[in-house]
DOTILO-229864 format. One record per residue: residue number from 0; chain; x negated, y negated, z negated of N, C-alpha, C, CB in turn; residue in one letter. Coordinates in steps of 0.1 Angstrom, whole numbers. Glycine has a CB too. Layout:
BEGIN
LUMNU  nr kette  n.xx  n.yy  n.zz ca.xx ca.yy ca.zz  c.xx  c.yy  c.zz cb.xx cb.yy cb.zz rest
LUMNU NUM     A     X     Y     Z     X     Y     Z     X     Y     Z     X     Y     Z    A
...
***
This chain:
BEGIN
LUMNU  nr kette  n.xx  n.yy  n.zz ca.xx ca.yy ca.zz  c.xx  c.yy  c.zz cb.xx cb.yy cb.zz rest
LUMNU   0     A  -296  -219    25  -287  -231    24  -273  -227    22  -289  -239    37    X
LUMNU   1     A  -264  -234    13  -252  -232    10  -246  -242    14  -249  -229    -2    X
LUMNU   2     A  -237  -235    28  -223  -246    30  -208  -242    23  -220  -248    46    X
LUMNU   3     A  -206  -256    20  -192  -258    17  -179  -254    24  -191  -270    17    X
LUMNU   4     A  -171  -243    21  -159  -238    27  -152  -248    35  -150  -233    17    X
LUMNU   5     A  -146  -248    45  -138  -255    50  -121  -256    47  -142  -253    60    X
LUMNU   6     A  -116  -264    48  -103  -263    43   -96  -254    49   -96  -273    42    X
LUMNU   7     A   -96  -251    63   -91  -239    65   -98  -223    57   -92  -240    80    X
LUMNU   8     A  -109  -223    55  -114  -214    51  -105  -213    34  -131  -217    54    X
LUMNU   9     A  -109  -219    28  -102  -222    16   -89  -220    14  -103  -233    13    X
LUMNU  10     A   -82  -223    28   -61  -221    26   -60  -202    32   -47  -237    44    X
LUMNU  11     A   -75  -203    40   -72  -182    40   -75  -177    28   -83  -171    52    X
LUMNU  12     A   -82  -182    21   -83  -171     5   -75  -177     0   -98  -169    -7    X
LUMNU  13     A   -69  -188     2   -56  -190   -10   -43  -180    -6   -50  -208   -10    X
LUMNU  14     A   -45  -178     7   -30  -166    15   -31  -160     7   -30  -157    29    X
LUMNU  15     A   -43  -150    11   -48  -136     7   -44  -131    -9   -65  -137     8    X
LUMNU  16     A   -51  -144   -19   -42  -149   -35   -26  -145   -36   -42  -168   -38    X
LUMNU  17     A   -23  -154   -29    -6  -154   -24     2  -145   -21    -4  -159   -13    X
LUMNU  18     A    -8  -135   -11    -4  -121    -9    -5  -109   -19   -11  -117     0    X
LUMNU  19     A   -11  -114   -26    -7  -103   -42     4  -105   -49   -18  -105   -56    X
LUMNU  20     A    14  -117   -45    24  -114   -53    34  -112   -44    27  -124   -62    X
LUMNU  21     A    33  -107   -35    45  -103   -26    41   -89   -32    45  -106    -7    X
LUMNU  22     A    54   -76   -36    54   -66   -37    64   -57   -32    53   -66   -47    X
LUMNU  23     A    60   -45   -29    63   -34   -21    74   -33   -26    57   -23   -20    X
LUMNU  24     A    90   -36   -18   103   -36   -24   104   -17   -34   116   -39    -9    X
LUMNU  25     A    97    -6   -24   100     0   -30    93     8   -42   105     4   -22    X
LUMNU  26     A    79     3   -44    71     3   -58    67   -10   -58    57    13   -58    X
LUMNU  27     A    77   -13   -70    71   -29   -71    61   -33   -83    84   -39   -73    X
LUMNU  28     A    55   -25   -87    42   -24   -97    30   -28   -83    38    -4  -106    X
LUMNU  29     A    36   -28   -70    25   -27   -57    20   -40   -55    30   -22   -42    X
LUMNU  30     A    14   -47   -48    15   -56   -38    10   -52   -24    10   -68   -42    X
LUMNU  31     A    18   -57   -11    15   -51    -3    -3   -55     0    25   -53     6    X
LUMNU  32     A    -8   -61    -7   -22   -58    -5   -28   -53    -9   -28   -65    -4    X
LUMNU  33     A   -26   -43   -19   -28   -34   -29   -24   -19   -21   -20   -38   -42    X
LUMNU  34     A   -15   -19   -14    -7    -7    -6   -17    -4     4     9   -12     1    X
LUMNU  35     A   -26   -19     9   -34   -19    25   -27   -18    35   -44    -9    28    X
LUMNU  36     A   -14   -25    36    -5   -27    47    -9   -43    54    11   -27    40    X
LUMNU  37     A   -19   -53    49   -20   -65    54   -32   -60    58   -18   -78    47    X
LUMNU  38     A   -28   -61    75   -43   -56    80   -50   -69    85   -42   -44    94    X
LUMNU  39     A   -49   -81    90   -51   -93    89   -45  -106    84   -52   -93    97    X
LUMNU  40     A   -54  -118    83   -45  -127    76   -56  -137    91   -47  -130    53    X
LUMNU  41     A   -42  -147    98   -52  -155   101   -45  -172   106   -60  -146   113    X
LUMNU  42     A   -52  -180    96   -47  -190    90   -56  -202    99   -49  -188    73    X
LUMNU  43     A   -48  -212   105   -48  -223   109   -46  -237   101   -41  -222   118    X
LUMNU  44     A   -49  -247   106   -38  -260   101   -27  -261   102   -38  -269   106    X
LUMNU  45     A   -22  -253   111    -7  -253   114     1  -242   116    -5  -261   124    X
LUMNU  46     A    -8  -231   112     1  -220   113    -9  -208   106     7  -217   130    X
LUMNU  47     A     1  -199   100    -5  -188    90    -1  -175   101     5  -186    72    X
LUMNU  48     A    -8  -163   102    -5  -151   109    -6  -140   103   -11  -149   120    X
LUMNU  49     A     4  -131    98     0  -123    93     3  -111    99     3  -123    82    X
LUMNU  50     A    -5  -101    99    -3   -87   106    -4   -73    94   -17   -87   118    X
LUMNU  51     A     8   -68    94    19   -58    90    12   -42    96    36   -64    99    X
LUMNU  52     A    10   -35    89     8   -19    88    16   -10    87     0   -15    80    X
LUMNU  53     A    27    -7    92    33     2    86    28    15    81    41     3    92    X
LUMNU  54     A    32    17    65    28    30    62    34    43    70    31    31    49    X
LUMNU  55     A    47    43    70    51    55    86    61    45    93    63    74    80    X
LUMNU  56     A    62    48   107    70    45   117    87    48   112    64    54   131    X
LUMNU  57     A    92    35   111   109    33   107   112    31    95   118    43   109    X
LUMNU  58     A    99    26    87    98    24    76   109    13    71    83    21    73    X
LUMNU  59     A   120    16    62   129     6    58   124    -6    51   139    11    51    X
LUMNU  60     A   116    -8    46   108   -18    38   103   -28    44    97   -14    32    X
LUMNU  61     A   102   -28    59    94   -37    64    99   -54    69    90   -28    76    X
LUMNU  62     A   112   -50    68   118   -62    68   120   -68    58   128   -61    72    X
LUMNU  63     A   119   -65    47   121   -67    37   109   -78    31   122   -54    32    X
LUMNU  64     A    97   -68    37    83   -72    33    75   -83    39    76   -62    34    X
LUMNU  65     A    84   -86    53    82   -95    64    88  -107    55    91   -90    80    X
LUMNU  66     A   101  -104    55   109  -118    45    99  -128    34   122  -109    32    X
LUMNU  67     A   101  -114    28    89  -116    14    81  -123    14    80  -107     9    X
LUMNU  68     A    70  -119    25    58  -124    31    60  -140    35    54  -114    45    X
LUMNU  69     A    68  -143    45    72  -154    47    78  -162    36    79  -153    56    X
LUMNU  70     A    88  -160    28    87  -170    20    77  -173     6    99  -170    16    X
LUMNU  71     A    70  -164     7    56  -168    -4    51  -175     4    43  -156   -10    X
LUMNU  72     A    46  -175    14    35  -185    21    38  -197    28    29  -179    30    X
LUMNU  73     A    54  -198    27    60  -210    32    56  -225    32    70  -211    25    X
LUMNU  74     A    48  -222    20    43  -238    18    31  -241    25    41  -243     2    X
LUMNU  75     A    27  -228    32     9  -229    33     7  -236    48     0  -211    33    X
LUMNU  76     A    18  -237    56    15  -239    73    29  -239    76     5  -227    83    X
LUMNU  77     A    34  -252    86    46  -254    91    50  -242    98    45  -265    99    X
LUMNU  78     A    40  -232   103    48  -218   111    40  -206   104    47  -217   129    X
LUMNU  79     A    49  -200    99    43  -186    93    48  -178    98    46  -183    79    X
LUMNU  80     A    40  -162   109    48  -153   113    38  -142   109    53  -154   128    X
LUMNU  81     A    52  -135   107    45  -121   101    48  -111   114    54  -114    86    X
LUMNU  82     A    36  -101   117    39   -94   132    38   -80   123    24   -97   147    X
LUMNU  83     A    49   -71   127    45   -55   126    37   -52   138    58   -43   126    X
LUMNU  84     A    22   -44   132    13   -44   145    10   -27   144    -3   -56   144    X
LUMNU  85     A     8   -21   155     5    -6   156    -9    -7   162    16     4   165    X
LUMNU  86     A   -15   -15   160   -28   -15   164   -38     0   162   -34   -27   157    X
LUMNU  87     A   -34    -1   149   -41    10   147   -29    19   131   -61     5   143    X
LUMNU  88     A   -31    31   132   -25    38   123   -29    33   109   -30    53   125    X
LUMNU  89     A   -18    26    96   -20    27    85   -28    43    77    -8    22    82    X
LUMNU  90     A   -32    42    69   -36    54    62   -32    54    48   -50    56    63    X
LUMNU  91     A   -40    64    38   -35    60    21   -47    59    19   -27    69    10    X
LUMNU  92     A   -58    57    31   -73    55    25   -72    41    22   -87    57    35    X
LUMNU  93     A   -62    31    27   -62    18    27   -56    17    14   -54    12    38    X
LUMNU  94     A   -52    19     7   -48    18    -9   -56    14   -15   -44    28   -16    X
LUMNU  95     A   -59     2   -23   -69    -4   -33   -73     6   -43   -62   -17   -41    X
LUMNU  96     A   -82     3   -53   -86    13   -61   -73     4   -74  -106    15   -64    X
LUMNU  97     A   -74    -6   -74   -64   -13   -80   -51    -6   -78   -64   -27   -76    X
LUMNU  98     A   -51    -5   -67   -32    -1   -59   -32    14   -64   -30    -3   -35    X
LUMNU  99     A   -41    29   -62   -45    35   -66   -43    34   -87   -57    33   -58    X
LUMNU 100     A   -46    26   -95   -45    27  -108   -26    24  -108   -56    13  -118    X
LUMNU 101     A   -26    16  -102    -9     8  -108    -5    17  -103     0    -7  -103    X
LUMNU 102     A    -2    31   -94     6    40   -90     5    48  -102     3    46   -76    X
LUMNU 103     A   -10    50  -106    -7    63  -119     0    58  -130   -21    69  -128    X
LUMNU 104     A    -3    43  -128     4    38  -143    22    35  -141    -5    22  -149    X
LUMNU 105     A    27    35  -129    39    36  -125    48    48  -125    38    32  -114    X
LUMNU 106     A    36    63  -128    38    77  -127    39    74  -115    49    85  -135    X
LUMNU 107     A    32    80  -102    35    81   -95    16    87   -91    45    70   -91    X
LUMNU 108     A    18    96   -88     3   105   -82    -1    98   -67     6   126   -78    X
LUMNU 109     A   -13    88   -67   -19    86   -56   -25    96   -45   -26    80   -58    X
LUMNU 110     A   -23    94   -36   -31   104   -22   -44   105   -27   -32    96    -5    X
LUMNU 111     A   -58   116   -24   -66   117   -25   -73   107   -14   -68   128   -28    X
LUMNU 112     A   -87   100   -27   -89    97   -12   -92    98     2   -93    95   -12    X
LUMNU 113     A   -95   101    16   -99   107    25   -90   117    29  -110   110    24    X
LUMNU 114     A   -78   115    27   -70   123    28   -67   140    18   -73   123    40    X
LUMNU 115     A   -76   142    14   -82   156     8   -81   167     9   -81   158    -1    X
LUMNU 116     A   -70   166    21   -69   182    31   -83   183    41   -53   183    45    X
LUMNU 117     A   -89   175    44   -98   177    59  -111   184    50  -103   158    72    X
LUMNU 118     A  -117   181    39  -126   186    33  -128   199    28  -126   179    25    X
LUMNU 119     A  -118   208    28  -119   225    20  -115   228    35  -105   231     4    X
LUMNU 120     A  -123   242    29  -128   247    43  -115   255    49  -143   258    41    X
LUMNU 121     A  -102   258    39   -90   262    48   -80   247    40   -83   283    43    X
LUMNU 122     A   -70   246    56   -64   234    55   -49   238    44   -62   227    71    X
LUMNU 123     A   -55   238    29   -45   239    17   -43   221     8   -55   254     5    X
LUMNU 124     A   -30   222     5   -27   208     0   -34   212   -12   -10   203    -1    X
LUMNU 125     A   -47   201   -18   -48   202   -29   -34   199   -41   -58   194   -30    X
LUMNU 126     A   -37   205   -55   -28   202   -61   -26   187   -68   -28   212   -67    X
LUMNU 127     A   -14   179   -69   -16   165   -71   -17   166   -84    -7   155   -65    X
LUMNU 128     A   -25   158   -90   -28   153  -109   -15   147  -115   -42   139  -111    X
LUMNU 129     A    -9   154  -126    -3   147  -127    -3   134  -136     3   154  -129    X
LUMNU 130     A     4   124  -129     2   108  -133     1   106  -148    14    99  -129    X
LUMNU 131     A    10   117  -158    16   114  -173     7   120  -184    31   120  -175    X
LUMNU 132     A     1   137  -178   -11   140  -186   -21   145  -179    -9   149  -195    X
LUMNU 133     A   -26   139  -167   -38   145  -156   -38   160  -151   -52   143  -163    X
LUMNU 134     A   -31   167  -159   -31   183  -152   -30   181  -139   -20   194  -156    X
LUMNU 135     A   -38   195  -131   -38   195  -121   -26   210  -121   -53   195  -115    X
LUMNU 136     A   -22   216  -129   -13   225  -129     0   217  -125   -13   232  -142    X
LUMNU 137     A     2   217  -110    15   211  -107    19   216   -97    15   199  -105    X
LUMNU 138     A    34   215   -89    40   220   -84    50   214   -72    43   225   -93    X
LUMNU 139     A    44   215   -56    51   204   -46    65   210   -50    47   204   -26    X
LUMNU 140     A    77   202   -54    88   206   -49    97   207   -42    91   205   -53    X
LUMNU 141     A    93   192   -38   100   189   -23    91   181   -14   114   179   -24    X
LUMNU 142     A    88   184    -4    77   172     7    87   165    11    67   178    24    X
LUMNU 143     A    98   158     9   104   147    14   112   143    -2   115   151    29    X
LUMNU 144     A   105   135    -1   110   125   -14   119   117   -11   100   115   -20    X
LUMNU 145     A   120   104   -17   131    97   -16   130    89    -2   132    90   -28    X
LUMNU 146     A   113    84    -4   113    80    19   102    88    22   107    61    28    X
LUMNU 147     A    99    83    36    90    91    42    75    94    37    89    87    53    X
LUMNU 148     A    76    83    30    58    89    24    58    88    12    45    81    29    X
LUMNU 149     A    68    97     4    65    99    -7    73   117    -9    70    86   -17    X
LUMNU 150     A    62   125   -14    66   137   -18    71   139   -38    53   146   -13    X
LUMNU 151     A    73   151   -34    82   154   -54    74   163   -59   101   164   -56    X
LUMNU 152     A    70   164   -70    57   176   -75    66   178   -90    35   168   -79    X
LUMNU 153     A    60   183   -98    62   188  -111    49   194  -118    73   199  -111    X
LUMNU 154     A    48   187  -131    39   192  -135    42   205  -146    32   182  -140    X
LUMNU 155     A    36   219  -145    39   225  -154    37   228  -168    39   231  -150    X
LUMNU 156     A    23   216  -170    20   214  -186    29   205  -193     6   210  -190    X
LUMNU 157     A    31   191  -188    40   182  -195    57   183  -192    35   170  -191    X
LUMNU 158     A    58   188  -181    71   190  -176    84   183  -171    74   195  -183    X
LUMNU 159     A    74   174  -166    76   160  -158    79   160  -147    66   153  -157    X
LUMNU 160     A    85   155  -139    84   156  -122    81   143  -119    98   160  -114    X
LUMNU 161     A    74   143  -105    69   129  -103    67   126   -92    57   125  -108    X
LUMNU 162     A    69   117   -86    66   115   -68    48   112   -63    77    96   -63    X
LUMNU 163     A    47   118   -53    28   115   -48    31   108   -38    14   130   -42    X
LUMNU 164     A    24    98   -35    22    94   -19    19   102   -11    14    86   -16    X
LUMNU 165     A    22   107     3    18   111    12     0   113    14    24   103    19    X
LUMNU 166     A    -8   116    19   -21   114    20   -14   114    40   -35   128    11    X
LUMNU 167     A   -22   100    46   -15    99    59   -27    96    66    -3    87    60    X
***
């Protein structure tokens, strides 16, 4: 037997919709639901809740993304709050496979999945692919990029430099 969504049910996938066009102030090829920073959505008649992941602790974006968040969904419920929640640790396993493509196509090298240090049997940073011609001939240059979870590599076939995400 197939039942009919309820209108609340119906205004939480319309959020969720909604929440793809809010984007990560500081890769804005992102959305933060593409990033896996919206760790819940939970939607009433009269009020929307959203719950916030930070990718690292003091993350400058978050206000930003709180704003954001709230005025996309403004129209959806007379009270919209967005909570930063530490419930549990964000990761980069949370990154869409979507969120994952738009980073290579942004140049920017995604985390492996699962992190990809815990898997080889000594704990060595695999080398990151580069975004522009896939070599894996690359080079960390700096582990502190421009914020906290993004590092600086170089590739030595194309001769590119490029930022990776963190694997967190």
């Amino acid at each position: 037997m197939v039942t009919a969504a309820s209108p609340v049910q119906r205004k939480g996938a319309s959020v969720w919709d909604a929440l793809q066009d809010v984007k990560d102030p500081e890769i804005p090829a992102l959305s933060v639901v593409e990033l896996g920073v919206v760790r819940s959505v939970d939607v009433t008649t009269d009020r929307v809740h959203v719950e916030l992941l930070p990718t690292f602790l003091g993350c400058p974006a978050l206000e930003m993304m709180r704003d954001a968040i709230r005025e996309r969904l403004a129209g959806f419920a007379p009270e919209v709050h967005v909570e930063i929640s530490y419930a549990e640790p964000w990761t980069s396993d949370r990154i869409t496979d979507d969120g994952r493509r738009k980073l290579r196509e942004s140049g920017f090298a995604p985390p492996m999945a699962g992190g990809g240090v815990a898997a080889l049997p000594i704990a060595l940073v695999p080398a990151a692919p580069c975004p522009f011609c896939g070599s894996r001939r690359t080079l960390l240059e700096n582990a502190f990029g421009p914020t906290q979870c993004r590092a600086i590599h170089y590739c030595t076939d194309c001769r590119q430099p490029f930022e990776q995400f963190k694997a967190v």
